[in-house]
MIDO-835862 format. One line per 5 residues: their letters; for each residue z, y, x of N, C-alpha, C. Coordinates in steps of 0.001 Angstrom, whole numbers, always signed. Layout:
// residues N
A> Z:Y:X:Z:Y:X:Z:Y:X ~ ...;
//
This chain:
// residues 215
XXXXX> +0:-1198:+844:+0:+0:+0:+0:+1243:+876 ~ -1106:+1672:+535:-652:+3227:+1360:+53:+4385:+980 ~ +550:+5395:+2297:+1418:+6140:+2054:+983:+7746:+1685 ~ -532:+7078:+2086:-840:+8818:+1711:-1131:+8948:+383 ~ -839:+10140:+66:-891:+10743:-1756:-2482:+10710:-1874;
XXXXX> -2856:+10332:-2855:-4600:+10802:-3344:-4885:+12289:-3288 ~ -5548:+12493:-2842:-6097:+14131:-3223:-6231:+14526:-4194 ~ -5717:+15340:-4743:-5814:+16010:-6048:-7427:+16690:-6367 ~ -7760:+16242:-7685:-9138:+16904:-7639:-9652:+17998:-7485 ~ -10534:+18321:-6964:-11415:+19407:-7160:-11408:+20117:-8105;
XXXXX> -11858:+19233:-9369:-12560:+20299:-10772:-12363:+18960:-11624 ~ -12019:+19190:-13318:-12307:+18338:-14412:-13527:+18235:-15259 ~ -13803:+17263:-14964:-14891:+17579:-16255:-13964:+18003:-17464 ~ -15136:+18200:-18787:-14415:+19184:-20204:-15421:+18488:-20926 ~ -16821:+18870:-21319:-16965:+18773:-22242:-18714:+18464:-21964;
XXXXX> -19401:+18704:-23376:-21001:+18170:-22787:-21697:+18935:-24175 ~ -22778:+19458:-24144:-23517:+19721:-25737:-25031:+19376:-25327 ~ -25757:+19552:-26450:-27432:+19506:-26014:-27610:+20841:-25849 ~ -28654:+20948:-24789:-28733:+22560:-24333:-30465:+22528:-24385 ~ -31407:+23053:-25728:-32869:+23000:-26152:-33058:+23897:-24595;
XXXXX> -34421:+23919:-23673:-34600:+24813:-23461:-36295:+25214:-23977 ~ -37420:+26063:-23235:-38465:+25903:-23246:-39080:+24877:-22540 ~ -38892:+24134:-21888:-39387:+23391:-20987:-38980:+21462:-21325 ~ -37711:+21196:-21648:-36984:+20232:-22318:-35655:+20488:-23116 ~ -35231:+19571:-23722:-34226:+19344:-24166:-32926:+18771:-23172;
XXXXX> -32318:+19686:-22177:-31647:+19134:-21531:-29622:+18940:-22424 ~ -29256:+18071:-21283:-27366:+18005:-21772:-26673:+18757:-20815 ~ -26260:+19567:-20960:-25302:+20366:-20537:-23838:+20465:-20508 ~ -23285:+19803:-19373:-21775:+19029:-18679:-21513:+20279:-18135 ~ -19666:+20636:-18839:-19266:+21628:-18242:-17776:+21024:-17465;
XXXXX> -17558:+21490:-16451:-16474:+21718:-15481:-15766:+22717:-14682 ~ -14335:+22680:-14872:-13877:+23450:-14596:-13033:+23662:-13414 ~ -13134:+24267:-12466:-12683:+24492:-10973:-10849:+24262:-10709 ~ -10128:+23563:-10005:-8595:+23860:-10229:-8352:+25010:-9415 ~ -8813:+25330:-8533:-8156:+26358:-7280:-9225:+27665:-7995;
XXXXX> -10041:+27703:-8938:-10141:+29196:-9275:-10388:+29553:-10662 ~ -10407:+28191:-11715:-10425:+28658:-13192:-12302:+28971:-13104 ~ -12912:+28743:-12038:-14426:+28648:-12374:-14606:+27529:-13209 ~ -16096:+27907:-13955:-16440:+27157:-15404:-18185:+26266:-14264 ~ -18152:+25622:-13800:-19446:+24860:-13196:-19913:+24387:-14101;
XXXXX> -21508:+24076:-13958:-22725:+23208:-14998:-23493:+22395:-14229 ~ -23582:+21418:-14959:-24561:+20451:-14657:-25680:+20449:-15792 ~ -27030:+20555:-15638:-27833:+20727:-16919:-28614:+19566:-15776 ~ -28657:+18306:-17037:-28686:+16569:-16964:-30156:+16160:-18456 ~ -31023:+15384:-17322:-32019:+15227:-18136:-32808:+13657:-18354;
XXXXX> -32746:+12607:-18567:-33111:+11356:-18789:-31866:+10535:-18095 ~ -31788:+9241:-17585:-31281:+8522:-16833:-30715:+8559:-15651 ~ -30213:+9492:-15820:-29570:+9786:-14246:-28388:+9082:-13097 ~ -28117:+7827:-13682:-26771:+7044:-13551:-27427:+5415:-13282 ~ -29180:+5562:-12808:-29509:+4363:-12810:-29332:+3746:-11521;
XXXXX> -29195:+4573:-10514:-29300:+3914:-9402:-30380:+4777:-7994 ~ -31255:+5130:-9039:-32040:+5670:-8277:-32076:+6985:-8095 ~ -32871:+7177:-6745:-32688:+8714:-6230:-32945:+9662:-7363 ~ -32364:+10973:-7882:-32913:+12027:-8710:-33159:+13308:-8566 ~ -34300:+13721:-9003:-34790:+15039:-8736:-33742:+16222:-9206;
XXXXX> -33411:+16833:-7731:-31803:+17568:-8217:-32010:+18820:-7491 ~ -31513:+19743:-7924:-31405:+21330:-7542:-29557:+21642:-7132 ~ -29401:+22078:-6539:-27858:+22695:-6373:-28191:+24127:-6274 ~ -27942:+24814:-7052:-28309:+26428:-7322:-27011:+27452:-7725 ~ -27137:+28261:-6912:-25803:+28958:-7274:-25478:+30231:-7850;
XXXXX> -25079:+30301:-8491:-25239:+31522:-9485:-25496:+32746:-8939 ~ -26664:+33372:-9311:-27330:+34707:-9245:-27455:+35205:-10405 ~ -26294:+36129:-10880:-26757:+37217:-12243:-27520:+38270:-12573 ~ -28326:+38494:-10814:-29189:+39592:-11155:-30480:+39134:-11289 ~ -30765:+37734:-10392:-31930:+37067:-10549:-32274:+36019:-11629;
XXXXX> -30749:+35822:-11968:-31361:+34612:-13306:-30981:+34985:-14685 ~ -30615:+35956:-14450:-30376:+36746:-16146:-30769:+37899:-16041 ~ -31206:+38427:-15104:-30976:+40161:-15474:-33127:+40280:-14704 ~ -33698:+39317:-14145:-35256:+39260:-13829:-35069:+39839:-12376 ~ -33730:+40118:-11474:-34531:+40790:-10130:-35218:+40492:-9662;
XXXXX> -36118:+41009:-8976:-37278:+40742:-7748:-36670:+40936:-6618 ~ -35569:+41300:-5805:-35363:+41590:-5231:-34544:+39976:-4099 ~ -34837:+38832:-5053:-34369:+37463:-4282:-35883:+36890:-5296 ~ -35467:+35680:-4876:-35992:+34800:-5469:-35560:+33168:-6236 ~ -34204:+34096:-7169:-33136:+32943:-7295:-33679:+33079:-8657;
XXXXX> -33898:+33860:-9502:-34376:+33295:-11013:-35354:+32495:-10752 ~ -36579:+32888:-10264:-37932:+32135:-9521:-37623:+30682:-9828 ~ -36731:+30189:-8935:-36184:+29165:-8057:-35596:+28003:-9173 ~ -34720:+28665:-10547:-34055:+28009:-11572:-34864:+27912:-12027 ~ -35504:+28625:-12959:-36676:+28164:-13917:-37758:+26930:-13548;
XXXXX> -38362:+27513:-11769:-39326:+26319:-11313:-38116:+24936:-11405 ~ -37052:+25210:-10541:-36724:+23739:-10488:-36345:+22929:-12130 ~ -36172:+23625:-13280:-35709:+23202:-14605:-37339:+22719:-15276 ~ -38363:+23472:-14538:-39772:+22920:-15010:-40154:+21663:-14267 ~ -39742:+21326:-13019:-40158:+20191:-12098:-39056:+19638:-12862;
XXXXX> -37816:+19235:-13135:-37238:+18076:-13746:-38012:+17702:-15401 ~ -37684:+18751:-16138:-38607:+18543:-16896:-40265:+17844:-16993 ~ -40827:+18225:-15938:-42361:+17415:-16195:-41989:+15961:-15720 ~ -41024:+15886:-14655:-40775:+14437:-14228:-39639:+13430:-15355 ~ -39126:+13853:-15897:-38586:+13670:-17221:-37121:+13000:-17251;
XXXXX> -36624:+13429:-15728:-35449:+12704:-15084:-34880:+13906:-14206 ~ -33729:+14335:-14143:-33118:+15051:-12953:-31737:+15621:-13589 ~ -31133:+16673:-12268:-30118:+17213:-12754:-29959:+18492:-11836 ~ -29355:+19499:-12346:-29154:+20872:-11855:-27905:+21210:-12015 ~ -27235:+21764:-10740:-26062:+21955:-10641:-25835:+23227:-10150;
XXXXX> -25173:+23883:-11411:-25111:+25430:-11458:-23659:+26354:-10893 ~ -23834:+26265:-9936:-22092:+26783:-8984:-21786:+28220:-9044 ~ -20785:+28489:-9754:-20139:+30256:-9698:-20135:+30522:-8300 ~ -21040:+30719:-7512:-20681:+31028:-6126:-21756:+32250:-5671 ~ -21610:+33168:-6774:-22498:+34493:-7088:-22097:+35553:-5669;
XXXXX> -23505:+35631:-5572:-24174:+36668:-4220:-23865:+35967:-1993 ~ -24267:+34298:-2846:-23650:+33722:-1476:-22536:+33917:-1077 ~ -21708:+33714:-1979:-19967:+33482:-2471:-18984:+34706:-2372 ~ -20062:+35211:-2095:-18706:+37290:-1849:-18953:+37785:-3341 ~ -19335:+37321:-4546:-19543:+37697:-6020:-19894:+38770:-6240;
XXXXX> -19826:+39097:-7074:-21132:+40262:-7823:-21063:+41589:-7432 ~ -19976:+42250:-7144:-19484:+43482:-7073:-19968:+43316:-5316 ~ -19609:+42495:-4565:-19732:+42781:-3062:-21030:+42663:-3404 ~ -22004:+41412:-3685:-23261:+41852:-4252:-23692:+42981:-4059 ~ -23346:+43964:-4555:-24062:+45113:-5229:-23963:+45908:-3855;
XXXXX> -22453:+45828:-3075:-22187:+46320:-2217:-23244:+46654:-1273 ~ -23619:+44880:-1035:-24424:+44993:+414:-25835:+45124:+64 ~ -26322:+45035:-1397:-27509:+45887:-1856:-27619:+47041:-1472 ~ -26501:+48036:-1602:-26691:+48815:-1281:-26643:+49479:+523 ~ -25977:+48767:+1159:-26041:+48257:+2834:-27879:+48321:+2861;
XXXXX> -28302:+47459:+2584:-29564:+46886:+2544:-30680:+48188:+2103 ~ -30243:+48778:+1039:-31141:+50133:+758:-30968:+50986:+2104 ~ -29975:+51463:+2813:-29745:+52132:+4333:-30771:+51205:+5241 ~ -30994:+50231:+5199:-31746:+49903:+6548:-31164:+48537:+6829 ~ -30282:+48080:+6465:-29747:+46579:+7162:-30375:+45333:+6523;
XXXXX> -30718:+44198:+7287:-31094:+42907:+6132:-29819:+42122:+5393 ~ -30058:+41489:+4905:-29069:+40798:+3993:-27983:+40256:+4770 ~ -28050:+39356:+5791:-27168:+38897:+6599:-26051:+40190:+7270 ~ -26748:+41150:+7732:-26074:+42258:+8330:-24954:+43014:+7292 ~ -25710:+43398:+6268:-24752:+43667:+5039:-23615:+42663:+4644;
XXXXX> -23629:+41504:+4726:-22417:+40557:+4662:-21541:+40587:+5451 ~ -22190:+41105:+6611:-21149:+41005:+8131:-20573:+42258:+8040 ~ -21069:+43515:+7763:-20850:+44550:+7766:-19345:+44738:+6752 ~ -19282:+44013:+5611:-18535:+44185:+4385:-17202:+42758:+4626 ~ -17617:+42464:+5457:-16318:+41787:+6207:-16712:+40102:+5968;
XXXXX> -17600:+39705:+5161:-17829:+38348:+4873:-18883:+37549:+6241 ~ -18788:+36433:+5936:-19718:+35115:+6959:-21144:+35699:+5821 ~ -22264:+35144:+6297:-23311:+35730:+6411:-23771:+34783:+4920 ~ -23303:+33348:+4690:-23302:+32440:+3892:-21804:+32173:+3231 ~ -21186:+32659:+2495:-19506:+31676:+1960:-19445:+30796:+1300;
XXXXX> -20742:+30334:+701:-20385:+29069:+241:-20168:+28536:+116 ~ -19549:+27475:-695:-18939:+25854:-341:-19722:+25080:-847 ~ -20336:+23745:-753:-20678:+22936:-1638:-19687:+21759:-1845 ~ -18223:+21330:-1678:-17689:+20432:-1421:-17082:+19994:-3280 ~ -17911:+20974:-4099:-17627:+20486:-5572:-18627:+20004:-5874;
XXXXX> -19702:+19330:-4961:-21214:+18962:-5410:-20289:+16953:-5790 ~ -19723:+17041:-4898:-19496:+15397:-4563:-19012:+14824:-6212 ~ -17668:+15540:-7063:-16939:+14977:-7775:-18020:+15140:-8548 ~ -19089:+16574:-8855:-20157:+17063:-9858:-21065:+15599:-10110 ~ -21454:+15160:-8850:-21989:+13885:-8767:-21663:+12622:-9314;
XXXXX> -20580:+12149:-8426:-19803:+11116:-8816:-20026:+10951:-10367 ~ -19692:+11996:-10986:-19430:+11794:-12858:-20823:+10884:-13547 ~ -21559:+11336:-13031:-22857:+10465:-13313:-23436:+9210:-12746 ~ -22250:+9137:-11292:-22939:+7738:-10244:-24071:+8393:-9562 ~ -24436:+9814:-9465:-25191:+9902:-8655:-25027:+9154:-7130;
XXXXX> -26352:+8883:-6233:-25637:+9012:-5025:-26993:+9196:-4139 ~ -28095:+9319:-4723:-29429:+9410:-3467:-29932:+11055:-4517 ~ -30411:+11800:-3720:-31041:+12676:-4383:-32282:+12824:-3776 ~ -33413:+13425:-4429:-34732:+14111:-3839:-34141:+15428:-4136 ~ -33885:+16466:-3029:-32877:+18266:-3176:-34252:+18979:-3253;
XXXXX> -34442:+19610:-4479:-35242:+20978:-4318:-34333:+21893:-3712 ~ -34622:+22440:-2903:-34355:+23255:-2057:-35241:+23675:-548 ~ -34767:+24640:-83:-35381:+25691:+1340:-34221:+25517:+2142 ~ -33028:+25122:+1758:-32350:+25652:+3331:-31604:+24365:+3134 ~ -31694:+23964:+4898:-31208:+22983:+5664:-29780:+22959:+5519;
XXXXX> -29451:+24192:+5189:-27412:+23755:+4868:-27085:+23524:+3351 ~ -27888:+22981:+2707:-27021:+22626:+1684:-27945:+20939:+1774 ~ -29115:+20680:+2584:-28963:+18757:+2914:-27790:+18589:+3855 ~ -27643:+19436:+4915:-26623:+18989:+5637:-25198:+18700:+5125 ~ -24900:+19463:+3877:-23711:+19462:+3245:-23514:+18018:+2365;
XXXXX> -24658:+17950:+2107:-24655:+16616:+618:-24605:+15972:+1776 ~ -25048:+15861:+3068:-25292:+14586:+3993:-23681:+14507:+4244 ~ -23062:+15167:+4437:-21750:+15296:+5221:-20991:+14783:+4522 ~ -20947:+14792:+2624:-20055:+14184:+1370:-20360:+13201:+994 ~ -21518:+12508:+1707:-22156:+10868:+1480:-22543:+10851:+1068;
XXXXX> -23720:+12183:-58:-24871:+11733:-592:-26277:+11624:-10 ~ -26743:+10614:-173:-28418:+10791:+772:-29224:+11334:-519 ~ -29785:+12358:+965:-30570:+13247:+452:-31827:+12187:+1262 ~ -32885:+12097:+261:-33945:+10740:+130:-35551:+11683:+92 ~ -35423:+13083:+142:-36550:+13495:+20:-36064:+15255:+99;
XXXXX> -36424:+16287:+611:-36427:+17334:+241:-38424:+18020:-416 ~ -37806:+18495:-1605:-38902:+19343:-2279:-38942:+20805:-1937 ~ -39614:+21198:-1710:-39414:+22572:-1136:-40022:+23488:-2421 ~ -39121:+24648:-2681:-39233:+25494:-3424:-39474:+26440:-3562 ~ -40904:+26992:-3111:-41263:+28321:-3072:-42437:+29537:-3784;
XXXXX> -41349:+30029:-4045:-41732:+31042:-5453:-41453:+32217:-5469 ~ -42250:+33260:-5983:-41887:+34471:-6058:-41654:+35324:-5060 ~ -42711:+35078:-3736:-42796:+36426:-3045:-43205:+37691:-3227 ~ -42674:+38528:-3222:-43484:+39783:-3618:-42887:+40817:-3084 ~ -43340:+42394:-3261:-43405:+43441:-2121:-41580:+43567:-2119;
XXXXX> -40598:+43320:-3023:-39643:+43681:-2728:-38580:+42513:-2351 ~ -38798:+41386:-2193:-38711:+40389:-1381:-39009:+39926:-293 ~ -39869:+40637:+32:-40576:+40198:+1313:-39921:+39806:+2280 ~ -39070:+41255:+2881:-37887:+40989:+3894:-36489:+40243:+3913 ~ -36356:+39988:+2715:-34979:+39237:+2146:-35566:+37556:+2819;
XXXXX> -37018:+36976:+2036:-36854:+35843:+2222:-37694:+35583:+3678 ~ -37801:+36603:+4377:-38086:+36557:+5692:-36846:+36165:+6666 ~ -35713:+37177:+6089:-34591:+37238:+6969:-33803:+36013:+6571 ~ -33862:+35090:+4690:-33710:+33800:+4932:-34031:+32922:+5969 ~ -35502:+32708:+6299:-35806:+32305:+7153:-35499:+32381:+8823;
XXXXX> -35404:+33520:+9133:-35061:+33873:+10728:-33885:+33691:+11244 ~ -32693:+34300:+10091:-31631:+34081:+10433:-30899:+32974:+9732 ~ -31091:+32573:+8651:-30510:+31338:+8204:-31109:+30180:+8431 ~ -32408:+29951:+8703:-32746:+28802:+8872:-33434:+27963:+7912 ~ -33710:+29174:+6588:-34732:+28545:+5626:-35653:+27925:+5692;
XXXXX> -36347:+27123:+5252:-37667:+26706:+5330:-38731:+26732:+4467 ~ -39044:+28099:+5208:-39906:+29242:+3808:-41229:+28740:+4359 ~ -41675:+28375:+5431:-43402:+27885:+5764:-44057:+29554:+5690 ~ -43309:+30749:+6298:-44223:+31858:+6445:-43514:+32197:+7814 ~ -44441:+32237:+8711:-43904:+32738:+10121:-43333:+34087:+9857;
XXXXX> -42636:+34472:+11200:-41779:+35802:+10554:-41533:+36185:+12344 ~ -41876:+35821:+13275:-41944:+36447:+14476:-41978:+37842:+14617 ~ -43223:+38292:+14070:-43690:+39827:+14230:-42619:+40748:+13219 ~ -41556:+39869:+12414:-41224:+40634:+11735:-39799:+41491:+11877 ~ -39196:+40509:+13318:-37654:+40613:+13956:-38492:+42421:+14803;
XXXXX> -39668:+42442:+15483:-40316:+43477:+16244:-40440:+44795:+15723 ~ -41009:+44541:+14236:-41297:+46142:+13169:-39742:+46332:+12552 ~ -38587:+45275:+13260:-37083:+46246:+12822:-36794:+45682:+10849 ~ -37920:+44874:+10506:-37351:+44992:+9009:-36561:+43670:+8600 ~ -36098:+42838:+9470:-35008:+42373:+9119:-33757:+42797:+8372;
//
């Protein structure tokens, strides 16, 4: 018998409804965070508990890009495409994390928007306002999982730290889909400086772009 105590969970599941959208009829699993009273989603679409790998998004809440239309990321872009790729494949799941403006939330958000209107790129404005350049956690992806038996995913996603993360909590990541959408003139430098300094994998070179200063 062992002596160490179990870890206390993460987050509870609560509850589940049908959630119509334009694209499918997905189920919508809500959970709730213990260490912050956050409300997490899973929006769950055919068989997902069979065994096999599933077409999965981990997306984290953006209120200016996925409710409010900014151009200024490419995180609404990003939800909608990945809720249309589960949908045409007629199997997946999306996991929707309160971890708004790369985890410094809405108000610092706005903050380093406005950092960013002066001249700085996105990363610099985080550093500037006292935060890591990324705060994220993904370590509520694992229990989010578990509830369904997930355990192989194909990750829509661009950046290498959130496979490295599912790799690190024992889920195999079995395929990355790459997700790219919605460049345009006021994005440009945002998902450039994804790329340069985080390590995205946007497939647009960005050399010449550390030189003209618009990082």
């Amino acid at each position: 018998m062992s002596n160490h105590p179990t870890p206390a969970p993460l987050l509870d599941y609560v509850t589940s409804c049908a959630l119509p959208t334009p694209w499918a009829q997905f189920t919508l699993h809500a959970f709730v965070e213990h260490a912050t009273g956050k409300e997490h989603l899973v929006m769950a679409l055919g068989d997902i508990g069979n065994g096999e790998p599933v077409l999965a998004r981990v997306h984290s809440e953006c209120l200016t890009g996925d409710v409010l239309f900014s151009q200024r990321c490419d995180c609404g872009a990003q939800l909608e495409g990945a809720l249309k790729r589960i949908a045409a494949e007629g199997r997946g799941a999306l996991l929707y994390l309160r971890q708004e403006g790369r985890g410094i939330g809405l108000i610092n958000k706005m903050r380093a928007y406005r950092l960013q209107e002066a001249g700085v790129d996105t990363v610099e404005a985080n550093l500037q306002l006292g935060f890591h350049a990324d705060a994220r956690n993904y370590e509520l992806c694992l229990p989010m999982l578990e509830q369904f038996g997930i355990r192989q995913v194909k990750l829509m996603t661009n950046n290498p730290r959130k496979i490295d993360a599912l790799t690190r909590l024992g889920i195999e990541v079995t395929e990355r889909v790459p997700l790219l959408v919605n460049r345009n003139a006021f994005n440009n430098s945002y998902l450039d400086t994804k790329q340069a300094k985080l390590g995205h994998m946007m497939g647009t070179p960005v050399a010449a772009v550390a030189e003209d200063g618009q990082l």
